[in-house]
N, C-alpha and C positions, 0 to 999 in steps of 0.2 A: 706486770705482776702475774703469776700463776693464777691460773682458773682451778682453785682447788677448794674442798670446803673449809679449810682451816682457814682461808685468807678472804672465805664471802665476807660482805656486813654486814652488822649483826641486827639489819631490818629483814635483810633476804633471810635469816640463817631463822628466823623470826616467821616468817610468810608460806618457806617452804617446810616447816615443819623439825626442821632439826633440832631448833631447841623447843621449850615451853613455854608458852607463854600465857599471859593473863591481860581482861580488859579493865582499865583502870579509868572508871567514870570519875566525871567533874562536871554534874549538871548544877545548873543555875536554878533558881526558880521560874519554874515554868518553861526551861528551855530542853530542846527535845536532843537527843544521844546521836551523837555527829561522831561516832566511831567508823573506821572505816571496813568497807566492808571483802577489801579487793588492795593486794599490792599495791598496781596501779595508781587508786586513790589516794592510796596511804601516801606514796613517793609525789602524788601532786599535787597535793592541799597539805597546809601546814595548820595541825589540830590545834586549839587552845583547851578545848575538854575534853575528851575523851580519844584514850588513845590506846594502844596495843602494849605490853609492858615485857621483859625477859622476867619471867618467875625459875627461879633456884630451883634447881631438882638435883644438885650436883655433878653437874656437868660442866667442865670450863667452857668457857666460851670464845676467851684469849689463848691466843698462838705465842706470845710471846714468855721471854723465858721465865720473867717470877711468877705467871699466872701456871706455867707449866712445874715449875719448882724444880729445874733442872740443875748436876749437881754444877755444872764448869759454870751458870753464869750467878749461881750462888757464889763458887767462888769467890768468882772477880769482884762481885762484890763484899767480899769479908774483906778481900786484899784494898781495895779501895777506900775502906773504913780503914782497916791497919797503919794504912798509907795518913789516911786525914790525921787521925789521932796520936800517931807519931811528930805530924808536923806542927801538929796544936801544943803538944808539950814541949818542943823546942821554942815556941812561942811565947807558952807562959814563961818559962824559964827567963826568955827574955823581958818579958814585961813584969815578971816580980822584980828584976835588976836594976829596974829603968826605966827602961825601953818605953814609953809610951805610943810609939808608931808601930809597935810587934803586931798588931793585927788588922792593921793598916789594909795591908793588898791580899787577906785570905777569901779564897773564894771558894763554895762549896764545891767538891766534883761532882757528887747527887743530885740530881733535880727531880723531886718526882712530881712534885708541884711546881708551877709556873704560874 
């Protein structure tokens, strides 16, 4: 992978100052703020309270194309909708006819959740 800033993670992008950040307490009672105070720390203990957070200033943080809102991979994605709901209506089509197996083997092409 390129050594470039678009492609740091977003703990370095965090550490080194690129983006902004905020610290997001979670004390207990009576327990004391285990924030850390140094990269280092931060990448070798795994916090349960208190932690470092990316705070919003308008700045993307993602390389990738819907966070960039680029127009070609907007695109592909219209066409990939057009594409589904094309094939969905040759579907129902089939399953107001009859068809009860018309939706049998459809499977999303989008995943943005898993």
């Amino acid at each position: 992978m390129s050594r470039t800033d678009k492609t740091k993670p977003l703990i370095i992008k965090l550490w080194h100052g690129d983006l902004a950040r905020q610290a997001c307490h979670h004390h207990g009672a009576g327990s004391a703020c285990d924030l850390p105070t140094s990269l280092k720390e931060d990448l070798a203990s795994i916090h349960e309270r208190c932690t470092w957070e990316f705070r919003w200033t308008g700045i993307r943080s993602c390389c990738c194309g819907i966070c960039r809102a680029q127009t070609g991979y907007r695109s592909l994605l219209r066409g990939i909708r057009a594409a589904d709901k094309a094939r969905l209506a040759i579907r129902t089509k089939a399953w107001l006819a009859g068809d009860e197996t018309a939706y049998d083997d459809i499977a999303p092409t989008l995943h943005y959740r898993r």
